[in-house]
C-alpha positions in Angstrom: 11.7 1.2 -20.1 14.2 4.0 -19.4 11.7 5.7 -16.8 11.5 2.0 -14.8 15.2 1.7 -14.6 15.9 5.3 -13.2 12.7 4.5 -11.0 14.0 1.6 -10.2 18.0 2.9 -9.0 16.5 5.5 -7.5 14.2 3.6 -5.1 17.5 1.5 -4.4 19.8 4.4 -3.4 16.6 5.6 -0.9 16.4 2.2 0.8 20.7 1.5 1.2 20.9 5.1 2.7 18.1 4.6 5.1 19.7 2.1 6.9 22.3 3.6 8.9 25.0 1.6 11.2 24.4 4.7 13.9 20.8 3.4 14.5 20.3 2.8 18.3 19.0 -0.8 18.8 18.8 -2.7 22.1 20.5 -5.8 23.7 19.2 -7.7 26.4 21.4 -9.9 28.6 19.7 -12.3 31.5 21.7 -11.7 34.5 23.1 -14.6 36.0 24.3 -15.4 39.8 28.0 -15.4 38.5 28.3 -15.8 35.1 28.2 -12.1 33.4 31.2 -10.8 31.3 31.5 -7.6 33.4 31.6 -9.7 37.1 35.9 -9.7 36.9 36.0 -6.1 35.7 34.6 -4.4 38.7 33.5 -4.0 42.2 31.0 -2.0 43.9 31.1 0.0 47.5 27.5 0.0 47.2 24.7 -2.3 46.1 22.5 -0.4 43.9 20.8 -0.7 40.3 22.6 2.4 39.2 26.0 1.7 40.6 25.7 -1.8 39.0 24.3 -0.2 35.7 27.6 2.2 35.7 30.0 -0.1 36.4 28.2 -2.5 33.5 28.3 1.3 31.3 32.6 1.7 32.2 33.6 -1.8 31.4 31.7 -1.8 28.1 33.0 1.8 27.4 37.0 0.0 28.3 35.4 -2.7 25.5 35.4 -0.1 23.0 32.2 -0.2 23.0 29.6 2.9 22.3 26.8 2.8 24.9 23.9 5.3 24.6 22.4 4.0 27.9 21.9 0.8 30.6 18.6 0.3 32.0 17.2 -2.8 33.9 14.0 -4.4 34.3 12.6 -7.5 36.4 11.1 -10.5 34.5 9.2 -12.8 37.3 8.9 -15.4 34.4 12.9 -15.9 34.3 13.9 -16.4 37.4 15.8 -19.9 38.0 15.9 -21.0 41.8 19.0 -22.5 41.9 22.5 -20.8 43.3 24.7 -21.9 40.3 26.4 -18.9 38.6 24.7 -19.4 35.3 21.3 -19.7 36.8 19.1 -16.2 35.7 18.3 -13.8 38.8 15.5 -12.6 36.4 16.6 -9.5 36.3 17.5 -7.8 32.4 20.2 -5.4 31.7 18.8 -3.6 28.4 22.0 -1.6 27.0 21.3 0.7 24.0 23.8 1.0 21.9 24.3 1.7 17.8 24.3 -1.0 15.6 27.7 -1.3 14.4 28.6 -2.1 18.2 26.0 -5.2 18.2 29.0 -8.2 16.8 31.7 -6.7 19.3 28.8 -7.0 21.8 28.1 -10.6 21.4 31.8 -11.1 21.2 32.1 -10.7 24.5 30.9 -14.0 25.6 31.5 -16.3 22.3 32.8 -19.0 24.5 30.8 -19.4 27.4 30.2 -23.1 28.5 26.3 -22.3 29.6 25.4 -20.9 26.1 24.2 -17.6 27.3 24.3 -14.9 25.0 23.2 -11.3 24.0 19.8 -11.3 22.4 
């Protein structure tokens, strides 16, 4: 009996230390015509997905949030043809970040009348 308690704690210490909070995960947010939580916070000279990307990177970073990296991908499939601001462009913003930073990330757009979210 002793040998399956002492079995048992042990196997529990191994599994809460394996989880860490510094794990990178990834958020994806569905860009919208108008309707991001970065489009007050900045400007661009230029058009381009890695000035866009940077200036997505700073206002997080001014968020207090920890960003590993901002990448972006088209999805065809999630594209909306309409010119309202919280219609989707179908383009992704992936930002990769640790996973103590994912509820300050979602805070950012708690109250958003079009329900769009991190996910």
């Amino acid at each position: 009996m002793k040998n399956i308690k002492l079995c048992f704690i042990i196997s529990l210490t191994i599994i809460l230390f394996s989880c860490s909070k510094n794990e990178p995960i990834s958020m994806r947010w569905d860009l919208t015509g108008c309707s991001n939580p970065w489009d007050d916070h900045f400007s661009l000279d230029t058009f381009s997905t890695d000035s866009y990307n940077a200036g997505i990177y700073n206002f997080l970073t001014e968020e207090g949030i920890a960003v590993n990296n901002i990448k972006s991908e088209f999805d065809s499939s999630k594209v909306e043809l309409c010119y309202a601001c919280h219609c989707k462009t179908g383009t992704i913003i992936i930002i990769n970040i640790s996973t103590k930073n994912r509820k300050k990330l979602k805070k950012l757009v708690t109250n958003n009348q079009f329900d769009l979210s991190f996910y």
